[in-house]
C-alpha positions as CSV (number, residue, x, y, z in Angstrom):
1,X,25.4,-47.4,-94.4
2,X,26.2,-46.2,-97.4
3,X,29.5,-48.5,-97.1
4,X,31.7,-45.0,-97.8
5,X,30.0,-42.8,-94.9
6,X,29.3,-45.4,-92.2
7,X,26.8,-44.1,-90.1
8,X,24.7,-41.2,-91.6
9,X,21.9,-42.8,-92.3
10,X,19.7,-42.8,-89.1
11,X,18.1,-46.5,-87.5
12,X,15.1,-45.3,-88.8
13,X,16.1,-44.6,-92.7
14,X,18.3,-47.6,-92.9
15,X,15.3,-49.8,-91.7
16,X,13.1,-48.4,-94.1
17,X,15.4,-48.3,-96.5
18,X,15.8,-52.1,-95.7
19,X,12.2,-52.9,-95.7
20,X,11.9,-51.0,-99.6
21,X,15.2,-53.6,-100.9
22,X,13.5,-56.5,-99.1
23,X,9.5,-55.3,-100.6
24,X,11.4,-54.8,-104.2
25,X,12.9,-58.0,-104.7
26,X,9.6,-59.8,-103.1
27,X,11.1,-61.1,-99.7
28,X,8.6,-58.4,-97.4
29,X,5.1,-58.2,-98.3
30,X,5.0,-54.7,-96.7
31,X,2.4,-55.2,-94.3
32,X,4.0,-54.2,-91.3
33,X,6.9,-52.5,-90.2
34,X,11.0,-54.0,-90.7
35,X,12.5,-52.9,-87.2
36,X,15.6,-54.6,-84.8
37,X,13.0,-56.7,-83.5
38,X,11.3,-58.5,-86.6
39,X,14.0,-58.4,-88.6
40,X,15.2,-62.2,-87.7
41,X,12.1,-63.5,-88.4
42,X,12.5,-62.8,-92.7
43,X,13.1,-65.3,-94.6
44,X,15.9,-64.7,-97.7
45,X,16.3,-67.6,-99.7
46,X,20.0,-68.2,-101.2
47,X,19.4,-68.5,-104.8
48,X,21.6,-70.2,-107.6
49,X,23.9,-67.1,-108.5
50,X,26.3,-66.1,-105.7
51,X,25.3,-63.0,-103.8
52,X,27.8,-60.2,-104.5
53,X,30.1,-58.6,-101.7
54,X,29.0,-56.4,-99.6
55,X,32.6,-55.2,-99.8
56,X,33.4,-53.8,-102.9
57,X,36.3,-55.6,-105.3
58,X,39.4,-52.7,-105.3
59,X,40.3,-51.2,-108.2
60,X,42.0,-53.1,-110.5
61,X,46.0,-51.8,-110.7
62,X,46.7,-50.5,-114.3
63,X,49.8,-51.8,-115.5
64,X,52.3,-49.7,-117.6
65,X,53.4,-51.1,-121.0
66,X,57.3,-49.9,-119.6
67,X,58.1,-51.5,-116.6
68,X,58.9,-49.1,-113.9
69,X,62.1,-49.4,-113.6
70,X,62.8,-48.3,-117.4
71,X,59.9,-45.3,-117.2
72,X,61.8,-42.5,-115.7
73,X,65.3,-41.6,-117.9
74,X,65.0,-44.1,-120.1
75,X,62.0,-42.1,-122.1
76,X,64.3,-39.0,-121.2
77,X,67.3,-40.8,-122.4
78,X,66.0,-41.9,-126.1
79,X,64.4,-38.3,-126.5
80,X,67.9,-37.0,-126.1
81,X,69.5,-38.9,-128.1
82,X,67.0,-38.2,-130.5
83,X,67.2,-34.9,-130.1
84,X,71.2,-35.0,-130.5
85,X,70.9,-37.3,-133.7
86,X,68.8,-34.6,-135.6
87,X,71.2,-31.9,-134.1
88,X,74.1,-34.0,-135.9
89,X,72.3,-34.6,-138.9
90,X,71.2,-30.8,-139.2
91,X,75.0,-29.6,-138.7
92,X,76.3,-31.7,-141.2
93,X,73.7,-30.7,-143.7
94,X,74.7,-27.5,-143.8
95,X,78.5,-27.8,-143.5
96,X,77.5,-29.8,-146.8
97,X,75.8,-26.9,-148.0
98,X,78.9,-24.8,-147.4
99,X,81.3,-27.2,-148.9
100,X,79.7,-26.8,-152.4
């Protein structure tokens, strides 16, 4: 306990930290003390709603709107020619300009 640094909290702290959860949501009446020994003997009631994982879910996987295999020089690709159309359109512009 906590789940991403198993073992630093000491017996002591993670009982009482148990004992506090258990007092919180009503199941201890905090009379005496939540220890290896007692601990059995607490009764937790399963209640309608399902009791989350102690394992938390992994994070969901983000999908790209380009599918990976089109991500890399594809994008590269249409800047180019792109890049190359305006280059074209720019030359013949001015050879235009020159004509007249």
């Amino acid at each position: 306990m906590p789940f991403q640094s198993p073992g630093i909290l000491s017996d002591t702290l993670s009982w009482q930290l148990t004992a506090f959860l258990l007092r919180q949501n009503g199941l201890w009446d905090g009379q005496s003390e939540v220890n290896a020994s007692n601990a059995a003997q607490i009764v937790v009631f399963q209640s309608a709603m399902p009791v989350p994982s102690a394992t938390p879910f992994p994070t969901p996987q983000v999908s790209s709107p380009i599918p990976e295999s089109q991500s890399g020089y594809s994008i590269s690709l249409v800047f180019i020619v792109i890049g190359l159309a305006i280059l074209v359109l720019v030359v013949l512009i001015i050879l235009h300009a020159k004509v007249r």
